[in-house]
C-alpha positions as CSV (number, residue, x, y, z in Angstrom):
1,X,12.2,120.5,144.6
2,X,9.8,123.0,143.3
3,X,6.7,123.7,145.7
4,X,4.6,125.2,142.9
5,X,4.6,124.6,138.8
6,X,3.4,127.2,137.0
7,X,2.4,126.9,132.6
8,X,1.7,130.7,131.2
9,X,0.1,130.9,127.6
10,X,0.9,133.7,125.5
11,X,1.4,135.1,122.1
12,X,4.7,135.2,120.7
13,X,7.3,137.6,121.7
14,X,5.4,140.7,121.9
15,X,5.6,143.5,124.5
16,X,2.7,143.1,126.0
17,X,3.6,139.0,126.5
18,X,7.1,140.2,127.2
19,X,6.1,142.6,130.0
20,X,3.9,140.2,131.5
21,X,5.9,137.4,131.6
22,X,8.3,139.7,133.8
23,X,5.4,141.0,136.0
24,X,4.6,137.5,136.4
25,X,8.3,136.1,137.6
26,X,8.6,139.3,140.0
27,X,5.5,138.0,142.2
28,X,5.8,134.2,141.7
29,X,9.4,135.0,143.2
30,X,8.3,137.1,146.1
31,X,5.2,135.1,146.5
32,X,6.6,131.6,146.6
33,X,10.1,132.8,147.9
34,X,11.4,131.1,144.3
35,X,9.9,127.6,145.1
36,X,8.7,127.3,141.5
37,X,8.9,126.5,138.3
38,X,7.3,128.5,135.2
39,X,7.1,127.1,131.7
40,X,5.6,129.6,128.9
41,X,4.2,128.7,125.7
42,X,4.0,130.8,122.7
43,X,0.0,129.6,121.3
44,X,0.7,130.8,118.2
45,X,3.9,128.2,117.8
46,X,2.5,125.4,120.5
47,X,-1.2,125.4,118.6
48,X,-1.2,121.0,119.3
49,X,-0.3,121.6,123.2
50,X,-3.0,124.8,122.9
51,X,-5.6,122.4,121.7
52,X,-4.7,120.2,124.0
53,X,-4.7,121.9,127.2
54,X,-8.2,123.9,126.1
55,X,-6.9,127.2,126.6
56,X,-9.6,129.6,125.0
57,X,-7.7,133.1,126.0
58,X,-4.5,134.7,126.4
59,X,-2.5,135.6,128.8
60,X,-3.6,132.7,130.9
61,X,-2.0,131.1,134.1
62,X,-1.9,128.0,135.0
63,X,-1.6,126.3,138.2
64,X,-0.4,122.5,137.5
65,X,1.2,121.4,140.9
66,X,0.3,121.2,143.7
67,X,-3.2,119.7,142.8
68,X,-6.3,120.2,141.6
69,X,-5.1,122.4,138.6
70,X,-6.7,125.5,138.4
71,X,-6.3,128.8,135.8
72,X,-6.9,132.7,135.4
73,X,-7.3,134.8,132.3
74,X,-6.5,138.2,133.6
75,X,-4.1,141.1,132.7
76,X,-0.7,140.7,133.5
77,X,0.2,144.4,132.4
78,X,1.4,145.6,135.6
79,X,2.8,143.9,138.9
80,X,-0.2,144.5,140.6
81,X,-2.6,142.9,137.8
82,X,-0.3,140.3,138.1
83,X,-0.1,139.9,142.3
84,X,-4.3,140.0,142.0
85,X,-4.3,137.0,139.1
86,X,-1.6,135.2,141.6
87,X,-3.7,135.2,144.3
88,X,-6.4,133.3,143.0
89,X,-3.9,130.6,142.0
90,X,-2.5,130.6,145.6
């Protein structure tokens, strides 16, 4: 079972959400030695789920599991931007 559950809001398929997406996986693996799970929504085709959830800027991570739920807007750009927006999850 999954220790941690990650949701990651992004637009479409871009580099940028491309290259941050795989910033993201390389720390969540070494940071949760792969107990986790990552879902990622495109806003721009999820706009219902978008509304629903409130997010208000992209790229944003979200914590779900384990509790309370908590979220970071930050730039995912490079491994390191990504290790420092992990770490306030954590």
């Amino acid at each position: 079972m999954n220790e941690y559950k990650f949701c990651f809001y992004v637009v479409g398929g871009v580099p940028n959400s491309v290259r941050a997406i795989g910033n993201l996986k390389e720390i969540l693996e070494k940071r949760t030695e792969g107990r986790y799970s990552l879902e990622c929504v495109d806003v721009l085709s999820c706009l219902e789920e978008t509304a629903e959830n409130s997010v208000f800027a992209t790229p944003m991570l979200e914590r779900v599991l384990p509790s309370p739920v908590k979220r970071v807007v930050a730039a995912f750009n490079t491994e390191e931007a990504a290790g420092a927006a992990v770490c306030l999850l954590m």
